[in-house]
C-alpha positions, 0 to 999 in steps of 0.5 A: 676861458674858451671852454666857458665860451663853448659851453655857454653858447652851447647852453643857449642854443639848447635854451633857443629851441625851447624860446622858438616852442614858448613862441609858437604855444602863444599862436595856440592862443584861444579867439578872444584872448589879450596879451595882459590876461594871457601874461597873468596867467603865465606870471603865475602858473610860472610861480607855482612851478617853481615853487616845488623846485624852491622848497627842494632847493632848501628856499634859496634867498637873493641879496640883490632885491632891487636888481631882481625887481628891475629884471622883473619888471623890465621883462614884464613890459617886453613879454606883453609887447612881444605876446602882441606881436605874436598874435598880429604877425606871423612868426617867423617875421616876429623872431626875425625882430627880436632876433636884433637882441644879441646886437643890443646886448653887444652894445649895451655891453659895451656902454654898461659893462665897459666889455670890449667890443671888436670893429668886427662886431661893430660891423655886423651891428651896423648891418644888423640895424640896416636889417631891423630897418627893412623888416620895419619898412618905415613908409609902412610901419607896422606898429607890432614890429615896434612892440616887437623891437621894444620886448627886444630891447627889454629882453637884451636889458634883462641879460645883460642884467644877469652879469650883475649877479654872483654865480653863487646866487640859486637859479631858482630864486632868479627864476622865481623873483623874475616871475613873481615880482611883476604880477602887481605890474601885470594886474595894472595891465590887466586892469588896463586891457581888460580880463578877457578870454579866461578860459582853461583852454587859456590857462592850458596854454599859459602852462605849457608856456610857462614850461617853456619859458621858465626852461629857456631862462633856465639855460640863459642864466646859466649861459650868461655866468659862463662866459660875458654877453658879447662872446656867446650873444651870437648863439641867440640866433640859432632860435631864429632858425627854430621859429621860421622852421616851426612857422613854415611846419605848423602855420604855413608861415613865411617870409616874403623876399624882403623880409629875408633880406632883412633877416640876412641882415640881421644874422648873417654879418653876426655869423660871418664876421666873427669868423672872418676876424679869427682867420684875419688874426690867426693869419696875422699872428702866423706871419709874425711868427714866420717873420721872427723865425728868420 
């Protein structure tokens, strides 16, 4: 079992530096592009990649039709407020929002998956959501923060989601079905925002990020079946420290001091505390050990 924890987190945190690379192509978008175009052309490009790897995987099926198109759509909804956010804001301050995902995926695993969840854990959520509140600050609240926060919540939704299917189940079908059962969603969002912006520069982009993305999921879908979502959420973290380095080194991005504090917050207690409760329980255990040795 802890051999399933190791090797899953060590998956995410590979998968986390190509979320940090999807993040950053989205600031390559051209003037003039809308995040409902731009997601079109993702859902799509996506598709095509698949498809190659499908056929080569022998056109793998799913008996979980339903749980894949609520994966699909879910995740549609949060991918385009969170291309929002990262057209307004800057990067580093975006990934410390959605960065609030593993603690929702602790307690939504908890609610829905009946997972045990330590007091330790409960501590560093409660000061996880203090962070979410400064980098917020409500007397000036920005609503691309919002959109932000709600593109995590759908994103700790959809990995949560994740346990429901069998290990057994093709990784290629799950990427495929998470792609192209939203386009009929995304087309209505289109038709809302507008098709603007098409460009190939545009349809560049949305490759490159497409590649991205689909190798990010790729490695959480793996991660996910390894080990229960409570145990490796932490290792979502490590794309933080990917996207404020990308930030500082190809957009001069930073955080200003609050927003540090409140990124502190959010990261530290979640790295912190596991580990203060494994020397609290090693400890323990040690005494009890040495108590009945006399």
């Amino acid at each position: 079992m802890r051999s399933n924890v190791t090797i899953g987190i060590g998956l995410l945190v590979f998968g986390n530096l190509f979320s940090a690379l999807y993040d950053v192509s989205i600031k390559w978008m051209p003037e003039g592009s809308n995040a409902a175009t731009f997601l079109l052309l993702r859902q799509v490009l996506s598709v095509l990649m698949l498809l190659p790897i499908w056929f080569i995987a022998r056109r793998p099926t799913t008996s979980h039709l339903k749980l894949h198109l609520f994966r699909a759509n879910t995740g549609a909804m949060g991918a385009v407020c969170l291309i929002m956010g990262l057209m307004a804001l800057p990067i580093a301050t975006v990934s410390s929002l959605f960065f609030s995902a593993p603690l929702i995926i602790v307690l939504l695993g908890c609610v829905f998956l009946k997972e045990r969840v330590t007091p330790w854990q409960w501590l560093a959520t409660i000061f996880g959501f203090i962070g979410i509140l400064i980098l917020l600050r409500p007397s000036e609240i920005n609503w691309f923060g919002v959109a932000v926060l709600i593109s995590a919540s759908t994103f700790a939704i959809n990995q949560l989601a994740l346990r429901k299917l069998p290990d057994t189940e093709d990784p290629t079908v799950t990427l495929m079905l998470y792609n192209a059962l939203s386009i009929p969603l995304v087309i209505v969002m289109v038709a809302v925002q507008g098709l603007e912006g098409l460009s190939w520069s545009l349809v560049a982009i949305a490759g490159l990020s497409s590649g991205f993305l689909l190798a990010y999921h790729w490695f959480c879908v793996l991660a996910y079946r390894r080990a229960q979502a409570s145990q490796i959420a932490i290792a979502e973290y490590a794309g933080l420290l990917f996207c404020v380095f990308f930030g500082w080194l190809l957009f001069g991005e930073w955080l200003d001091a609050l927003s540090w504090v409140g990124a502190g917050f959010i990261v530290l207690p979640s790295l912190f505390i596991p580990w203060l409760s494994h020397k609290i329980l090693n400890s323990s255990a040690k005494k009890i050990i040495e108590h009945n040795a006399r």
